[in-house]
C-alpha positions as CSV (number, residue, x, y, z in Angstrom):
1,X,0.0,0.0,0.0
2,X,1.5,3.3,-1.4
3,X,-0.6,5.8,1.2
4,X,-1.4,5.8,5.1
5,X,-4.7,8.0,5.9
6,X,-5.2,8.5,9.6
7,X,-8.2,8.8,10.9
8,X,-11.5,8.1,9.7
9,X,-14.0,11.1,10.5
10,X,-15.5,12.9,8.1
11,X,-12.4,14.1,6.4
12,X,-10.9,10.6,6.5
13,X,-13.4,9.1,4.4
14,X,-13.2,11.9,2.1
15,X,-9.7,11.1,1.4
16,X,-10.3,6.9,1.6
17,X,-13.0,7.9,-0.6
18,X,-10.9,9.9,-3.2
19,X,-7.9,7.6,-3.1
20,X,-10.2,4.5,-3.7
21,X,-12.0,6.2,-7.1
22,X,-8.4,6.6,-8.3
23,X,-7.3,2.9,-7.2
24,X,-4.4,4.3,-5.2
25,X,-3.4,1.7,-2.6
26,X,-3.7,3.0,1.1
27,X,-5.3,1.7,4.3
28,X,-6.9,4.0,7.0
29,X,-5.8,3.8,10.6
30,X,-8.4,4.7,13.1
31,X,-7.9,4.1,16.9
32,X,-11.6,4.5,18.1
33,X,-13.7,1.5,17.8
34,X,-16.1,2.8,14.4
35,X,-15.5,5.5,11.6
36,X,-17.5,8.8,12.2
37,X,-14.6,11.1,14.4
38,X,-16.0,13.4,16.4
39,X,-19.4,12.7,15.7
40,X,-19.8,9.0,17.5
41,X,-20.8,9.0,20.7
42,X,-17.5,7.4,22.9
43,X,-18.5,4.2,24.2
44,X,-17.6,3.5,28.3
45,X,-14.5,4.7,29.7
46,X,-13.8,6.6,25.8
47,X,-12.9,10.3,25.6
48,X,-14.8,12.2,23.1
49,X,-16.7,15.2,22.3
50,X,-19.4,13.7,21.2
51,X,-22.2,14.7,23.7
52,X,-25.3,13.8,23.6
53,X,-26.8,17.3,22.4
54,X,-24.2,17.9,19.6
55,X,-26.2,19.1,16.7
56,X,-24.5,20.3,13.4
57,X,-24.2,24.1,13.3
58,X,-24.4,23.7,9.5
59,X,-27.1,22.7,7.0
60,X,-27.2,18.6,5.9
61,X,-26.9,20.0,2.1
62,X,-23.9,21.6,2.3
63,X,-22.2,19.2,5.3
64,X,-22.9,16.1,3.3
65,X,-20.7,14.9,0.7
66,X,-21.4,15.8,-2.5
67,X,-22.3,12.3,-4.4
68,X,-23.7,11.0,-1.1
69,X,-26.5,14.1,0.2
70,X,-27.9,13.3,3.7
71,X,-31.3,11.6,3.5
72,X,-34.5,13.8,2.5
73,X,-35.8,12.7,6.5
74,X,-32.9,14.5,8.3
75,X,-33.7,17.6,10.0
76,X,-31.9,20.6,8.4
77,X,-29.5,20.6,11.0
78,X,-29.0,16.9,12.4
79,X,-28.4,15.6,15.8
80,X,-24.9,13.8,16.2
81,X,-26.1,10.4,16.1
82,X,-27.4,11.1,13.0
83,X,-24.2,12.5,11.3
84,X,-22.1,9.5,12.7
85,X,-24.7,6.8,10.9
86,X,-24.6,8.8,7.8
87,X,-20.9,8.7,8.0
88,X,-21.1,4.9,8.1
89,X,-23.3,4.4,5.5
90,X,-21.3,6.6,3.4
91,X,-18.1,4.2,4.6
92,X,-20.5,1.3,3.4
93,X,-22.1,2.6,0.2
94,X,-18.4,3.9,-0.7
95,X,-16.5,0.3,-0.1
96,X,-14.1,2.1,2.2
97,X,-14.6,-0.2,5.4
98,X,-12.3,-3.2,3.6
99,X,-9.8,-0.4,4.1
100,X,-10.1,0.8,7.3
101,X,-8.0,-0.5,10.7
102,X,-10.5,0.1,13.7
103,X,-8.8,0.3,17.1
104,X,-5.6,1.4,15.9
105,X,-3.6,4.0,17.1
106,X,-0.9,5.5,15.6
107,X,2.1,6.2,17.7
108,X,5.0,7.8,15.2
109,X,5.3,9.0,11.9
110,X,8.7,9.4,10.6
111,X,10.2,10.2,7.5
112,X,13.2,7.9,6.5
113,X,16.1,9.0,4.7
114,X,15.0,7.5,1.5
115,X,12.2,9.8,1.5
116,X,9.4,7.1,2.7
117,X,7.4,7.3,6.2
118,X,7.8,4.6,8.6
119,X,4.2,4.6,10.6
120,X,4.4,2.8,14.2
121,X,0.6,1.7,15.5
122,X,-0.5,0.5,18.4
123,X,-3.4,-2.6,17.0
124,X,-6.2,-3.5,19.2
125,X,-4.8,-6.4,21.0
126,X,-1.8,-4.1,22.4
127,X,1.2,-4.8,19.7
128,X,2.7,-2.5,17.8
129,X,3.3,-2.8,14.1
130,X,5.6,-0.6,11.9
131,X,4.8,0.2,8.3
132,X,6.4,1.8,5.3
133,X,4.5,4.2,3.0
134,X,5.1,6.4,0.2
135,X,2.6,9.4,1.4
136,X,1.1,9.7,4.9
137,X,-2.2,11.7,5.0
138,X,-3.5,13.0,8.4
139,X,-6.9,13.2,9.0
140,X,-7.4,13.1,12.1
141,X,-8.4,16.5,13.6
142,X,-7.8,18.5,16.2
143,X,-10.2,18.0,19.6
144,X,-8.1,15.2,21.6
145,X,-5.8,17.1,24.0
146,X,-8.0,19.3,26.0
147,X,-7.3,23.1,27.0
148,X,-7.3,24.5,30.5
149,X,-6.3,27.3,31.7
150,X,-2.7,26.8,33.3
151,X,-2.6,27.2,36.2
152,X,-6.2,26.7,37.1
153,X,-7.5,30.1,39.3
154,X,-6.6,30.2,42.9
155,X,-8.4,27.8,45.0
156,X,-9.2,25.5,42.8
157,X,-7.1,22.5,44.4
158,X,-9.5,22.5,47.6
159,X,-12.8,23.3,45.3
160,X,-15.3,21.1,47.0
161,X,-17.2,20.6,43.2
162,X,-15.8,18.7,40.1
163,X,-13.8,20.7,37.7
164,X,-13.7,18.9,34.3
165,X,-13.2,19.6,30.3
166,X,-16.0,19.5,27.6
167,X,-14.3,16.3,26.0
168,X,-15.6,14.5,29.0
169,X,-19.1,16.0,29.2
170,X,-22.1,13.3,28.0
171,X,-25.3,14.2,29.2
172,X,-27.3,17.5,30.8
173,X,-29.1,14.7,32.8
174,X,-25.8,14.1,34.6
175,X,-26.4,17.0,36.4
176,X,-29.8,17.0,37.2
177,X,-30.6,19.2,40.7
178,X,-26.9,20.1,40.5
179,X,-24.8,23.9,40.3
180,X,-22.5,24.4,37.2
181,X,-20.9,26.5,36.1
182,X,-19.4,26.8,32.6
183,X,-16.5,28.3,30.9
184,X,-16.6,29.8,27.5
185,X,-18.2,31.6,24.7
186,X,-17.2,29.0,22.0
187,X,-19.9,26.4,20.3
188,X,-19.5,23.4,23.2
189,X,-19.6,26.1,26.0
190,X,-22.9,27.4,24.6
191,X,-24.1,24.0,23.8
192,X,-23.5,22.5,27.2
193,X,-24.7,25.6,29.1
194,X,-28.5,25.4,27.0
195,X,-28.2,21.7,27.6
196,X,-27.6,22.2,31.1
197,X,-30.4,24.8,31.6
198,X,-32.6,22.0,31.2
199,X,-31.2,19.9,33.9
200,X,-29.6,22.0,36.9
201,X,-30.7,23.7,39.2
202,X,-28.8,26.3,38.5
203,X,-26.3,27.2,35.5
204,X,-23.8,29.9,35.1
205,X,-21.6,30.8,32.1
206,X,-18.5,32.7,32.7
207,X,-17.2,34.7,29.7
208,X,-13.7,36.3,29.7
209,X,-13.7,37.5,26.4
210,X,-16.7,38.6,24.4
211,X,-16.9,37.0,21.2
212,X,-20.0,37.3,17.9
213,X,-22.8,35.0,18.6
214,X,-24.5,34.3,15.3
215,X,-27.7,32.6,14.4
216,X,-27.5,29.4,12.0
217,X,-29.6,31.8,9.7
218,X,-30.2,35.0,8.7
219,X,-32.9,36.5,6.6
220,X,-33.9,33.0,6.4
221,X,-30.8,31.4,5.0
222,X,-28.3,29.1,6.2
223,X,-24.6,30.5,6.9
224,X,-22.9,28.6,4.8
225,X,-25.1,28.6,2.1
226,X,-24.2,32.7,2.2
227,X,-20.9,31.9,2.0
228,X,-20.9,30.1,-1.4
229,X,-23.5,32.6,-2.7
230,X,-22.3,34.1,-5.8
231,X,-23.8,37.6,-4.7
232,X,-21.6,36.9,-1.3
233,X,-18.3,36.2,-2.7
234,X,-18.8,38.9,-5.1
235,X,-19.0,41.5,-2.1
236,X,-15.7,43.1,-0.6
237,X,-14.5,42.3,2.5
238,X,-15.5,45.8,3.6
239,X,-19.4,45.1,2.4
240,X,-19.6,41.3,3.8
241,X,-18.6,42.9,7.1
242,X,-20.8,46.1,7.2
243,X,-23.4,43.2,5.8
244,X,-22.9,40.8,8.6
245,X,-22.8,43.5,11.7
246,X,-26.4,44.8,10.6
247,X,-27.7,41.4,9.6
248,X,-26.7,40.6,13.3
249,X,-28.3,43.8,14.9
250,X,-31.8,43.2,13.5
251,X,-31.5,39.7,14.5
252,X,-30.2,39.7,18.0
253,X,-29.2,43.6,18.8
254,X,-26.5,44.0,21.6
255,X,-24.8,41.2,23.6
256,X,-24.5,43.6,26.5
257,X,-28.5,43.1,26.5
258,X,-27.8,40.2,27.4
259,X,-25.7,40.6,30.1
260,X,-22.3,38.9,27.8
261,X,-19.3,41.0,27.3
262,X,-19.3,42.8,24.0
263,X,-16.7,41.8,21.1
264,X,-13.4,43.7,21.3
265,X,-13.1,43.2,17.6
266,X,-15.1,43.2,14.5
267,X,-17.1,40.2,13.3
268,X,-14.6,38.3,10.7
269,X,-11.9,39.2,13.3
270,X,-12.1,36.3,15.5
271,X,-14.0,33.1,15.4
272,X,-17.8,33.1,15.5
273,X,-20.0,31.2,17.8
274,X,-23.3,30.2,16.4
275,X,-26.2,28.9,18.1
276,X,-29.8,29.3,17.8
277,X,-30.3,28.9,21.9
278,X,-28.1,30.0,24.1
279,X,-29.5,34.0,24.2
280,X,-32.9,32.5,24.3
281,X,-31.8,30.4,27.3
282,X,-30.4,33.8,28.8
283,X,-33.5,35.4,27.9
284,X,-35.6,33.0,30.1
285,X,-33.6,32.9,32.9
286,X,-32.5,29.4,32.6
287,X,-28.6,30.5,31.7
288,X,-27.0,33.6,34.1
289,X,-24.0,35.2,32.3
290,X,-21.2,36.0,34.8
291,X,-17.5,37.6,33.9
292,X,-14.2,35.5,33.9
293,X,-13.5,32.9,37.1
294,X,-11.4,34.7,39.3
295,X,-10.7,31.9,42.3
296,X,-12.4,29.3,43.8
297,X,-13.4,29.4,47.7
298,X,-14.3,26.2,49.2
299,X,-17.7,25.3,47.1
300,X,-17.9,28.4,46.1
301,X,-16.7,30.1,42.5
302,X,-15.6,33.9,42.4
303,X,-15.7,35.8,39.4
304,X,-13.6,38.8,38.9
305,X,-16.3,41.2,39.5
306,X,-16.5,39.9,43.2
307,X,-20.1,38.3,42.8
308,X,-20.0,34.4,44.1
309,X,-21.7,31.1,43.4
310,X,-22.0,28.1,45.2
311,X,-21.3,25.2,42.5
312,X,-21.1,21.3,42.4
313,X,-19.4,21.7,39.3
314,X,-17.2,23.9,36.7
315,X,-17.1,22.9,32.7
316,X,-14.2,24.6,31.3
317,X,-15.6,24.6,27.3
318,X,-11.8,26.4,26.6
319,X,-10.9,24.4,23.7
320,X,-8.3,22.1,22.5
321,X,-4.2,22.4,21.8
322,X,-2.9,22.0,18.6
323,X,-0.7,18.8,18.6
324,X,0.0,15.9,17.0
325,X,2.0,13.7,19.4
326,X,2.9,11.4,16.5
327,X,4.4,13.8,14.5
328,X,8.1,15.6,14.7
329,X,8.5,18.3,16.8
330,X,7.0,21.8,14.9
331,X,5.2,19.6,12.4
332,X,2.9,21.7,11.3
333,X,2.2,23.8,14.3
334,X,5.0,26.7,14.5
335,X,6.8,27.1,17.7
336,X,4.8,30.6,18.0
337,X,1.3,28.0,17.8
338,X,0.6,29.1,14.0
339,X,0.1,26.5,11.4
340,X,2.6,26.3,8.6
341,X,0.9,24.7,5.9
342,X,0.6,25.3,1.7
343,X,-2.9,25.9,1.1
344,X,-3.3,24.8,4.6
345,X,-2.8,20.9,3.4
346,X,1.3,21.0,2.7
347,X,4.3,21.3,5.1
348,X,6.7,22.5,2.7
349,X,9.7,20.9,4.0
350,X,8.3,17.3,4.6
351,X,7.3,15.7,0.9
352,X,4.7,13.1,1.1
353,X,3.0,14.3,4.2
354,X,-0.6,16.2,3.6
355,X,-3.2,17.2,6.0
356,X,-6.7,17.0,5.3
357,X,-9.4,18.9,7.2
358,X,-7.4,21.4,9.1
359,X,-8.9,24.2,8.4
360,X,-11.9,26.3,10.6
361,X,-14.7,28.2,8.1
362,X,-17.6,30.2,8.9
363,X,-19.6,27.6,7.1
364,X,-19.6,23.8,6.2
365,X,-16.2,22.1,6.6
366,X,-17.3,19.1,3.7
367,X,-16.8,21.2,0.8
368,X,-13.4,22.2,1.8
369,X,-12.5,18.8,3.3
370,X,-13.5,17.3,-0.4
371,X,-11.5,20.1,-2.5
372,X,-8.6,19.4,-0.5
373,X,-8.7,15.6,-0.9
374,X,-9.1,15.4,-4.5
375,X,-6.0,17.6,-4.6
376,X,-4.2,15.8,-2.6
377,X,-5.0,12.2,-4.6
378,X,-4.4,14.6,-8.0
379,X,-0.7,15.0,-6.8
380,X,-0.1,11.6,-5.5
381,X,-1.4,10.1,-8.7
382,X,0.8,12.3,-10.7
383,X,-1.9,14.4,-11.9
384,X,-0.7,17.7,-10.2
385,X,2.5,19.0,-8.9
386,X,3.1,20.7,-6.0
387,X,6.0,24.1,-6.1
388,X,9.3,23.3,-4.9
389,X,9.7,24.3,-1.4
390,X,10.7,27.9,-1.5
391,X,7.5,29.2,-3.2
392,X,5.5,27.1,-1.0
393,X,7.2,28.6,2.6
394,X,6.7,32.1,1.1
395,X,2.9,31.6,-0.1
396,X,2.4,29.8,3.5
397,X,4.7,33.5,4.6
398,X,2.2,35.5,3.1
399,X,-1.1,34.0,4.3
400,X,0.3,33.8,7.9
401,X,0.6,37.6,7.8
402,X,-3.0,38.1,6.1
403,X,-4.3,36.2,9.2
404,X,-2.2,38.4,11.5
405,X,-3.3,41.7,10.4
406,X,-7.1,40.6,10.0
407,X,-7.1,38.5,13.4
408,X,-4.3,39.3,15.0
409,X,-1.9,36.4,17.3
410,X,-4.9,35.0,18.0
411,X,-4.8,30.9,19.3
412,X,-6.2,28.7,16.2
413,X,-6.4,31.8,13.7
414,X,-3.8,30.1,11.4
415,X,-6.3,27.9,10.2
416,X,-9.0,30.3,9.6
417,X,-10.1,30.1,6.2
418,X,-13.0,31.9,3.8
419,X,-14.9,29.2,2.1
420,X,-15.4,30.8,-1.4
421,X,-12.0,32.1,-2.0
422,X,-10.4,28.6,-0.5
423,X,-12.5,27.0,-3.1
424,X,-11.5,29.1,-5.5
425,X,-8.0,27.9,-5.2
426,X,-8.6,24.7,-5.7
427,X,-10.7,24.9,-8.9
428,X,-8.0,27.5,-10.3
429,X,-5.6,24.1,-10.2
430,X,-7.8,22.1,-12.2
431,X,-7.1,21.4,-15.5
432,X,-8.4,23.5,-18.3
């Protein structure tokens, strides 16, 4: 087998799925016990993000793949269960499962002198194997090593409550009758906190840092399919912004309303949060916004503005770190935490290695994911060529300082990425 995918989410099957119609050898290594990434639900004693109230944030048309559509009886935005059995019928109906290694996790990629990869897994029954390949793909995302603030606030070794990450949060029913408090303004924080609402007896979200919460529509169309509208793309960056702010004043008005911090920073600046509930939630009650956590006292939590809550237990929604513990040192993640990718697929100093599906839009991923895996099969198959190295470090060069200047050093903006004009690149490489 000339090619080594690894993992088998969404963006892993694309790839299996693109390799396969071109009858390049590969086999997919996936360590959890089915395909479907993020979007399974983790079985006992597995670490996941899959909760049980994950919904997409992006319509079924446009997060499906696109010779495989979502069925007609999916909702427009489908719960996680759903995602993950379309994701194995798409495995099935594809042929791809013949190619996939369940329960195997990969423990080193390294590049020999000869130019090949030498892949070391870890197979279900414990052994390790090593493999040679010709190409290594990864696939395999970025939401397994959990962020939390280091060091945690003062106090918080003698909190009397449970302090824990999203990745291990299943159920609002967990914490039925209980205090929580959670930390965030990013898509699990506000997922988990209207989730919560419905459970506890009390919930409280603690904001640091205001950030843009955006509907999953406006004026009665989804976000992403704005962001492949011609009439969108078409705009300046200037017009989609002044576009987007007023849009998001008729629809919501002012997040100090609400009692959340307003943005620092204009929308396109940062990431957005979208979500449909959580301001309703704060609306009703059932969700009181509080400032940043400024110490914990006994089983009590103290924010900085010097109000208190009692709480059984804090859900710090603060994200993931960008690593790939299989992978050498500053490969692809920069010592400064930016991602040094061409196109956001290519490290150019490390031929044959690709990454698929590491990229963050304000819209649906699949589109992208797709694109980038057809390109990626076009060069292994000889169809397309790739720069040599120097003009692939200074186009990498010059999109790191776009990011800069529009988001500034923020953590995760290096993979930022506009849908339409990422497309755009790819179907500029096509042939004529």
């Amino acid at each position: 087998m000339r090619v080594c995918v690894i993992g088998a989410g969404l963006s892993g099957l694309a790839v299996a799925h693109a390799l396969k119609a071109r009858g390049i050898g590969f086999v997919c290594l996936e360590k959890a016990l089915d395909v479907g990434g993020i979007w399974r639900q983790p079985e006992a004693a597995e670490r996941g993000p899959g909760y049980l109230s994950l919904h997409l944030n992006t319509a079924k048309q446009l997060t499906g793949y696109a010779d495989f559509p979502m069925p007609d009886s999916y909702p427009l935005y489908p719960r996680h269960s759903q995602v993950a059995a379309y994701l194995r019928s798409f495995a099935d109906r594809a042929g791809l499962r013949d190619h996939v290694e369940l329960r195997t996790e990969v423990v080193s990629v390294d590049q020999d002198a000869d130019g090949m990869w030498t892949v070391v897994s870890r197979e279900a029954d414990g052994a390790m194997a090593a493999r040679r390949f010709e190409q290594v793909i990864v696939a395999s995302g970025h939401h397994t090593d959990p962020a939390l603030p280091d060091p945690l606030p003062a106090g918080s070794e003698s909190f009397t409550g449970t302090i824990l990450h999203s990745l291990d949060y299943r159920d609002g029913g967990d914490f039925a009758g209980r205090r929580v408090v959670v930390v965030g303004l990013g898509a699990s924080a506000v997922d988990i906190a209207a989730d919560l609402s419905r459970h506890a007896a009390e919930t409280v979200l603690s904001v640091r840092r205001g950030l843009h919460i955006v509907p999953k529509q406006l004026y009665g169309k989804s976000l992403d399919e704005i962001a492949e509208a011609p009439w969108w793309n078409e705009m300046s960056f200037a017009e989609r912004r002044k576009w987007a702010e007023e849009a998001l004043l008729v629809a919501r008005g002012r997040l100090a309303d609400y009692g959340l911090p307003e943005p620092d920073h204009p929308v396109f600046s940062s990431a957005t949060t979208l979500s449909d509930e959580i301001l309703s939630r704060i609306r009703h009650g059932a969700v009181t916004p509080k400032p940043a956590i400024a110490s914990f006292d006994g089983d009590e939590v103290v924010f900085t503005d010097g109000t208190r809550v009692a709480a059984d237990a804090v859900v710090y929604c603060t994200g993931f770190h960008m690593t790939f513990p299989f992978l050498p040192a500053g490969c692809p993640v920069a010592a400064d935490g930016s991602v040094e990718l061409y196109r956001r697929v290519v490290p150019a100093d490390r031929p044959g290695l690709y990454f698929v599906g590491l990229v963050r839009p304000v819209g649906a991923i699949t589109r992208l994911v797709e694109a980038q895996a057809q390109w990626v099969a076009r060069i292994i198959d000889g169809e397309a060529e790739l720069p040599a190295a120097a003009e692939m470090r200074e186009e990498i060069g010059t999109y790191l300082a776009a990011i800069v200047e529009r988001y500034g050093r923020t953590q995760g903006a290096s993979i930022q990425v506009d849908v339409g004009p990422y497309l755009a690149e790819f179907r500029e490489s096509l042939p004529a």
